[in-house]
C-alpha positions in Angstrom: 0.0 0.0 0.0 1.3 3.2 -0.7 0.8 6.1 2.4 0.8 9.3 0.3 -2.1 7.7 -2.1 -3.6 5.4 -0.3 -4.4 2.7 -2.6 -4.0 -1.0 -1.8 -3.7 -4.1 -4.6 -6.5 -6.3 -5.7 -6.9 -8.8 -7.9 -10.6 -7.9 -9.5 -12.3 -9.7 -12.2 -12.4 -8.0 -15.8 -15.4 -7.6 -18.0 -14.3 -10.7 -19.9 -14.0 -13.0 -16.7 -10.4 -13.2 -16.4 -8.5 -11.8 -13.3 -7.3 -8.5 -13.2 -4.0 -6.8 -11.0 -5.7 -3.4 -10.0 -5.3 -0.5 -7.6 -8.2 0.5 -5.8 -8.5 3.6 -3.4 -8.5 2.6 0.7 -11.6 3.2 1.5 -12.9 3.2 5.3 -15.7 0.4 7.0 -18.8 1.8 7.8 -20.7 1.2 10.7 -20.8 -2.6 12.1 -17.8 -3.3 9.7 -13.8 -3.5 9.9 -11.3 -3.6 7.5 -8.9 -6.0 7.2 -4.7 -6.1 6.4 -5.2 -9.9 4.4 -2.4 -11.6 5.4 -3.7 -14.9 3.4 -6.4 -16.0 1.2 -7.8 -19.6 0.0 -8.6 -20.2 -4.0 -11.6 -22.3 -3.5 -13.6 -23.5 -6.4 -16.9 -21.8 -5.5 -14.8 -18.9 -6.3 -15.1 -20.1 -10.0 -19.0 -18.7 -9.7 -17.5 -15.0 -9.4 -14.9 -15.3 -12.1 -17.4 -16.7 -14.4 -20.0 -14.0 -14.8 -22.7 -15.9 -11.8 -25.7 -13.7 -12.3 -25.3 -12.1 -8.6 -21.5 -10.9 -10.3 -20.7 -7.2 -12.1 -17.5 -7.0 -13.5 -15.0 -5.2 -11.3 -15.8 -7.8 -7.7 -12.6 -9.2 -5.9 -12.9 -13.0 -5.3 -12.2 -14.7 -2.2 -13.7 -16.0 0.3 -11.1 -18.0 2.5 -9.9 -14.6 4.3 -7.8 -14.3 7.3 -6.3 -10.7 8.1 -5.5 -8.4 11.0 -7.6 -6.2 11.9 -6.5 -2.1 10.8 -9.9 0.1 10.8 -12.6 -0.2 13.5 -16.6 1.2 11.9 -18.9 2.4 14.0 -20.5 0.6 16.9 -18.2 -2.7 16.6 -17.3 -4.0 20.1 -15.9 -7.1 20.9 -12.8 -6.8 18.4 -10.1 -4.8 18.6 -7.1 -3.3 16.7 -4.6 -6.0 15.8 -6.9 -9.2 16.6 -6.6 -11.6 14.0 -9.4 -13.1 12.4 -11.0 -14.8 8.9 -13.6 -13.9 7.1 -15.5 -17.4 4.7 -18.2 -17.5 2.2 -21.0 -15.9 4.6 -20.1 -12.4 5.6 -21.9 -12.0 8.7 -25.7 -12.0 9.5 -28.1 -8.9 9.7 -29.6 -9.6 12.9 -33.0 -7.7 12.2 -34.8 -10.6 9.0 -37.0 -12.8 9.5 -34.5 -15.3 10.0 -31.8 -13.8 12.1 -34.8 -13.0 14.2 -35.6 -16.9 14.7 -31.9 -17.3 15.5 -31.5 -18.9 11.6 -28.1 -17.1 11.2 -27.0 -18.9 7.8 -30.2 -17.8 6.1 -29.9 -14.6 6.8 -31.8 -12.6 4.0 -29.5 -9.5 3.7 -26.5 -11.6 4.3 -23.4 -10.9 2.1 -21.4 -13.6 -0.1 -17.9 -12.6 0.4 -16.0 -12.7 -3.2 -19.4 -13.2 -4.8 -21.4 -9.9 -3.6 -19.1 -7.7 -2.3 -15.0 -8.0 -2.6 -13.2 -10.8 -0.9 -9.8 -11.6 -0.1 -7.7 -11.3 -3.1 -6.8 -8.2 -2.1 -4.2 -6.4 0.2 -7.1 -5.3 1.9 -10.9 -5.8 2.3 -13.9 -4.8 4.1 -15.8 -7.2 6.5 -18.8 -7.2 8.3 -18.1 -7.7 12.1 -21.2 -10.7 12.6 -19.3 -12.6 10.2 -15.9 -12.4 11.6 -13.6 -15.7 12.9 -11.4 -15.6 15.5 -8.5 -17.4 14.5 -6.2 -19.3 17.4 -2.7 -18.8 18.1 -1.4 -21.9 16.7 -2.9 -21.7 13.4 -0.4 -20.1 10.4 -2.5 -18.2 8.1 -1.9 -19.6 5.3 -2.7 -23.1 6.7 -6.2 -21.0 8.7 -7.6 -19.7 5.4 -8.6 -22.6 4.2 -10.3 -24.1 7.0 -12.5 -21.1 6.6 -14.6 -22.9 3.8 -12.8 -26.4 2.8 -12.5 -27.1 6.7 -16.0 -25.8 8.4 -17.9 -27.3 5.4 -16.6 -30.9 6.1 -16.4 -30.5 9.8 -19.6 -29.1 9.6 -21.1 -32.2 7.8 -19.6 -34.9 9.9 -20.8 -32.7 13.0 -24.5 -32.3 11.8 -24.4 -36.3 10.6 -25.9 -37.7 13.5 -23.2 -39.9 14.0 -21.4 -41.3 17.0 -17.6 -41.7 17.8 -17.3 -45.7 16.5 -19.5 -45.0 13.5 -18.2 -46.1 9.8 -17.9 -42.3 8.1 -16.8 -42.2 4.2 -15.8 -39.6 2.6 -16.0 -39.7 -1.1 -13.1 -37.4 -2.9 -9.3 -37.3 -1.9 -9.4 -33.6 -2.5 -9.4 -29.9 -1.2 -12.4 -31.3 0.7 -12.2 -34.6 1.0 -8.4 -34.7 2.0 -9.5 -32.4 5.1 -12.8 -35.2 5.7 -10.7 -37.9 6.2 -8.2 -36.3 8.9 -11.7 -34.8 10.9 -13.8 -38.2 10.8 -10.5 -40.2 11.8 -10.1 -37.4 15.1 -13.5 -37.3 15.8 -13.0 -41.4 16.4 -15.3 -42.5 13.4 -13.7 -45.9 11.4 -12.9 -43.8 8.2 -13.1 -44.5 4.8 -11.9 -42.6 2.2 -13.5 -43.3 -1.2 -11.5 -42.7 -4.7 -11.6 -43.1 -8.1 -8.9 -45.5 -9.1 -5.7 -46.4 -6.3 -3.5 -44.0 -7.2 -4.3 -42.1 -3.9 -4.9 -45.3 -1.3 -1.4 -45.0 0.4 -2.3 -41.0 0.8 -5.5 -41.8 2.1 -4.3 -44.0 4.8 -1.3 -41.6 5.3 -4.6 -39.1 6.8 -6.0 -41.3 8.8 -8.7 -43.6 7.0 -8.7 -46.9 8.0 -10.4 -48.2 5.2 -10.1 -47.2 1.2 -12.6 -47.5 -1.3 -12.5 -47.6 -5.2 -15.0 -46.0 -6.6 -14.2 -46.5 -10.3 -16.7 -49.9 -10.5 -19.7 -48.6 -8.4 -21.4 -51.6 -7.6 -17.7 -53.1 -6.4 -17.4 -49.6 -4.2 -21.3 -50.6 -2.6 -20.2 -54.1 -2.2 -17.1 -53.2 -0.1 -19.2 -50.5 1.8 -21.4 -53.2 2.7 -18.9 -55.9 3.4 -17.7 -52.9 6.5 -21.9 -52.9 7.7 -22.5 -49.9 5.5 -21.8 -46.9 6.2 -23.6 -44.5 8.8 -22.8 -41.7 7.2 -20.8 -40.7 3.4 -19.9 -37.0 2.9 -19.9 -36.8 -0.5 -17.3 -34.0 -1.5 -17.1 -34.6 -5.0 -19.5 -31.9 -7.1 -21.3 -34.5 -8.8 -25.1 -35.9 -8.4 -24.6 -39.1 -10.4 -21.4 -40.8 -8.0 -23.1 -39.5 -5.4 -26.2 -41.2 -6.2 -24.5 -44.5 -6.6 -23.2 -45.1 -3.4 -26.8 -44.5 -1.3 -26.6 -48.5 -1.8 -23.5 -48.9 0.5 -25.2 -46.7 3.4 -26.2 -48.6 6.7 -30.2 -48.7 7.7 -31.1 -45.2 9.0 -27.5 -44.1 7.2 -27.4 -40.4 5.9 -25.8 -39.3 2.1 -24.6 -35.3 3.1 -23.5 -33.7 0.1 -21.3 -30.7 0.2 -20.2 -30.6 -3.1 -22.4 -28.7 -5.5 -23.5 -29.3 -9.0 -26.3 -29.0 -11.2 -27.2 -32.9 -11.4 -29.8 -33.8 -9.3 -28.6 -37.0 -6.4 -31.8 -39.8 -7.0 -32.7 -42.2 -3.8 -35.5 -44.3 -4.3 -38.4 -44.1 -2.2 -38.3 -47.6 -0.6 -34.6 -46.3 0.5 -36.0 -43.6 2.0 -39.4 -45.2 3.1 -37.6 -48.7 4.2 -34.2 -48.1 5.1 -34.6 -44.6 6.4 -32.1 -43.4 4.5 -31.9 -39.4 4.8 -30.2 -37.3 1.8 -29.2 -33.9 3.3 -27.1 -30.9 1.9 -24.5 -29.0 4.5 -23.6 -25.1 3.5 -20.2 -24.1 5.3 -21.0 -23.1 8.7 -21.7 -19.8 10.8 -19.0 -18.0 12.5 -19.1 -19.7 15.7 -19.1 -23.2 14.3 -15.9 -22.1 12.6 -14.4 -21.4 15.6 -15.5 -24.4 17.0 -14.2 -26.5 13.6 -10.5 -24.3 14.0 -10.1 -25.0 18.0 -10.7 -29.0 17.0 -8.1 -28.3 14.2 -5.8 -26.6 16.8 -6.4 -29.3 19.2 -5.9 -32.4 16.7 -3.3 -31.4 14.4 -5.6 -31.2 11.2 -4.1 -29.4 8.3 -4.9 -28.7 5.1 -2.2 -29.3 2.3 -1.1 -25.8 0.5 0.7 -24.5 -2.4 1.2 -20.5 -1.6 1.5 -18.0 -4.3 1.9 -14.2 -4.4 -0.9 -12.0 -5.2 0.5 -11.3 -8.6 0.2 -14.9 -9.7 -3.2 -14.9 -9.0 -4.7 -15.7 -12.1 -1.7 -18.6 -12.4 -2.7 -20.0 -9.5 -6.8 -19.7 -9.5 -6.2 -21.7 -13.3 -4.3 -24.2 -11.0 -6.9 -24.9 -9.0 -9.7 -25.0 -11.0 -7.3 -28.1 -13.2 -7.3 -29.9 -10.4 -3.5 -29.8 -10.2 -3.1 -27.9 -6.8 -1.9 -30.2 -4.0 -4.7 -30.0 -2.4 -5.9 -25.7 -1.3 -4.0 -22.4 -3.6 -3.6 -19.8 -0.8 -2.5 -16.5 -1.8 -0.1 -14.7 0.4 -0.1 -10.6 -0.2 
């Protein structure tokens, strides 16, 4: 940032959907919001809905949404943070407190809730604005680069193993070895769950294990992957991290009675259960979005406590649009985190 023109660098996205290097002026947060010094940012794949002209989009937004930062600029009528605390901002940017459903306590539907990196900037920046009900306190012990992250990739699988109805004991699969899926298997096997990490192909068995899955799973044949889901009890619960309805859909067959498909992993296929799973097996299908700012605190203390960590590659905030193309290949080992 430069003090005699006070203009910070972001990385904005251009008319034409690529990612742009720009200056833009320091502005100051208004009232119930701080501003943040980013000292590291996740490239998630969600953040492929801002760069690709999503509806909600206008040219010019900063993506990012895997923010953690110290805290420069106080607004208006913020109290409990202070100068200089550090703390992450993820994909919801902090609740209203006055709708309909702030008002029954429903905090992640807020209705004026803003979608950091998708309606207002985000965290490829040197800088950002952040509304102070959506802010993270981020422990000690946590690097930054290795916190942002866990802001999205981490709370959303916590999140889903959490919310699974499952006990300590209970047979949890993840399906994906990925940004997601390689942060599933480390939670389940903490959390005490016999964990099985499901694949496509072997090439990532040994790496599976290496997390902590006692179990691993080819999914290439999907009637072979149900059969040795099966051959374990079925499983209580799969976390299906891979953005796809149809291999999600394929493995409701290996699920325990009463067992529950939660899919975090978005796409535009629909999942399909039968009704005589549903009606006979009690099978549940549910969907789990990220988590609300305590629950990420909650999901980073565990983290601190157990040792998870997600694998990085870092790159400087010039290489952004290097590094969000080597994410969205699938080449990134496993979360891109940009470091200003």
């Amino acid at each position: 940032m430069s003090s005699e023109t006070r203009t910070y660098r972001a990385v904005a996205v251009a008319a034409d959907g690529s990612l742009a290097l720009v200056e833009r002026p320091m502005t100051e947060p208004a009232a119930g919001q701080v501003r943040l010094r980013v000292e590291a940012c996740g490239i998630c794949h969600t953040d492929a809905a801002s760069v690709h002209a999503h509806p909600e989009t206008e040219p010019g937004i900063v993506p990012g949404h895997e923010v953690v930062g110290i805290i420069d600029a106080l607004g208006d009528g913020v109290s409990g943070w202070a100068l200089g605390d550090r703390v992450g901002v993820g994909f919801l940017g902090g609740h209203c407190g006055a709708c309909a459903a702030c008002r029954r306590g429903d905090f992640m539907h807020c209705a004026d809730q803003p979608l950091t990196g998708l309606t207002v900037d985000g965290g490829y920046a040197e800088f950002m604005i952040a509304r102070a009900s959506g802010l993270v306190a981020i422990p000690e012990s946590l690097e930054s680069a290795s916190a942002a992250p866990l802001l999205c990739a981490g709370v959303t699988t916590y999140n889903a193993i959490v919310n699974g109805g499952v006990r300590p004991g209970a047979t949890v699969a993840i399906q994906g070895i990925g940004g997601l899926g390689h942060l599933g298997v480390q939670y389940a096997h903490h959390m005490g769950m016999r964990t099985v990490a499901i694949g496509r192909g072997t090439a990532k068995a040994e790496f599976a294990r290496e997390l902590g899955a006692d179990h691993y799973v080819d999914a290439q044949d999907p009637a072979a992957a149900v059969a040795e889901l099966n051959a374990l009890g079925g499983a209580d619960l799969i976390v299906a991290t891979a953005s796809s309805g149809a291999s999600s859909s394929a493995l409701i067959a290996g699920l325990a009675t009463n067992g529950t498909l939660m899919v975090v992993g978005a796409s535009s296929d629909p999942v399909a259960v039968s009704t005589s799973d549903l009606v006979m097996r009690g099978i549940q299908v549910r969907g789990s979005l990220t988590g609300r700012p305590i629950e990420n605190e909650d999901n980073l203390a565990f983290v601190a406590q157990h040792g998870v960590r997600p694998l990085i590659e870092q790159a400087p905030l010039a290489e952004t649009a290097a590094a969000y193309e080597r994410m969205l290949s699938g080449a990134a080992r496993f979360r891109m985190v940009l470091v200003p």
